[in-house]
C-alpha positions in Angstrom: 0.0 0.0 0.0 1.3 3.1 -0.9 0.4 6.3 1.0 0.2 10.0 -0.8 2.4 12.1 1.2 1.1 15.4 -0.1 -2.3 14.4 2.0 -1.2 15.3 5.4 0.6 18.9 4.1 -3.4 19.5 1.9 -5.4 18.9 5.5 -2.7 21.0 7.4 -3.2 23.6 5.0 -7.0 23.2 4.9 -7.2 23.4 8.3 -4.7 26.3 8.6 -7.2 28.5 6.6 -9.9 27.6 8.2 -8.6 29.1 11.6 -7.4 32.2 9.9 -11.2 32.9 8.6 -12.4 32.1 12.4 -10.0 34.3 14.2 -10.6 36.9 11.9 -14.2 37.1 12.6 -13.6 36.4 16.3 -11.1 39.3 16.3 -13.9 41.6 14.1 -16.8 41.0 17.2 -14.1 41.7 19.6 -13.3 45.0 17.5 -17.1 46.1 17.7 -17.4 45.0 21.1 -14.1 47.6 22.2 -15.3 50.1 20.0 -19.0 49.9 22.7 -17.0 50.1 25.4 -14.9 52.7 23.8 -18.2 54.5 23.5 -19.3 53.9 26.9 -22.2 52.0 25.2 -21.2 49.0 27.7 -21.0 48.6 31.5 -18.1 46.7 33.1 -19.5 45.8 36.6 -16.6 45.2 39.2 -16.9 43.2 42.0 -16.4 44.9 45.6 -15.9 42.4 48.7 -18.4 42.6 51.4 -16.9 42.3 54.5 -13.7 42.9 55.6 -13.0 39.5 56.0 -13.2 38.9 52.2 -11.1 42.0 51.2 -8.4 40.7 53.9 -8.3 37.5 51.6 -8.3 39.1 48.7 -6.0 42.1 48.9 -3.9 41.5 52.4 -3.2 37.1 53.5 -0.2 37.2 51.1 1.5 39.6 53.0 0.3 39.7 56.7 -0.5 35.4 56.7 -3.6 33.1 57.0 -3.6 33.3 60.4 -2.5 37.1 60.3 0.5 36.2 62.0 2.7 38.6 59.6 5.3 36.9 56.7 6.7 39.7 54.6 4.3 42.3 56.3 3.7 42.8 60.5 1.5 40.3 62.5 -2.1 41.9 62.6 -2.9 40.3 65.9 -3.0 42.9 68.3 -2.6 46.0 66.2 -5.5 47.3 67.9 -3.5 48.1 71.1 -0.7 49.7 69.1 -2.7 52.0 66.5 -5.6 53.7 67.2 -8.6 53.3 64.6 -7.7 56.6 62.8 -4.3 55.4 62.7 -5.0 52.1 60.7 -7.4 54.3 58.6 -4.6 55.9 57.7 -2.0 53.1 57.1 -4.7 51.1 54.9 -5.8 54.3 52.5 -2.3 55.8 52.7 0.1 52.8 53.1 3.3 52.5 55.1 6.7 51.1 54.7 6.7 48.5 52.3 2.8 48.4 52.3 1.1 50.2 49.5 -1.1 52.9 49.1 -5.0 51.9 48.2 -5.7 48.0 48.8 -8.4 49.0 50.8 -11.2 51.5 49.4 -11.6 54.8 51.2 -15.1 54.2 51.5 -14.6 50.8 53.2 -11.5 51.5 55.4 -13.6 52.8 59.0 -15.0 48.8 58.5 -11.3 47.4 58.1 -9.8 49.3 60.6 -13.0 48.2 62.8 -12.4 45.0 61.7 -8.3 44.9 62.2 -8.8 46.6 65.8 -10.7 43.4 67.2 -8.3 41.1 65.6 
């Protein structure tokens, strides 16, 4: 039995075109999509955490631990006899050392500082 090796390089090449006329039309309804949002014809919704619990996941256990016992940022227990409320308000919006300015919102920062005063 002999085999046409020109077969394999004619379905390569099929195929090959085939995905250029899909990602073309994917990348056209991505276009017209960007050009909405462009617009402001679309609105991106963003997720806020709810407690401070969940933004202390998201935003802070990589630095200050699971079990806020600190790593590459201070321990957490107990900050409440060190820092006053206003004073944590201030280190979450503003940052401090090597933590950044702004991983909490302004808005939520009396509830984090709340929150980080019981710890």
């Amino acid at each position: 039995m002999n085999r046409n090796p020109v077969i394999p390089f004619v379905l390569i090449m099929v195929f090959g075109i085939g995905l250029m006329f899909f990602l073309s039309f994917k990348g056209l309804g991505d276009a017209d999509e960007l050009a909405k949002e462009a617009e402001g014809g679309t609105e991106t919704t963003e997720t806020v955490a709810a407690s401070p619990e969940e933004i202390y996941t998201q935003s802070c256990v990589s630095c200050h631990g699971d079990q806020y016992q600190g790593g590459m940022g201070p321990a957490l227990t107990g900050v409440g006899d060190r820092l006053s409320k206003d004073e944590i308000v201030e280190v979450i919006t503003k940052g401090r050392g090597n933590m950044p300015a702004g991983m909490v919102k302004p808005e939520q920062a009396g509830e984090m500082a709340d929150w980080l005063a019981g710890l």
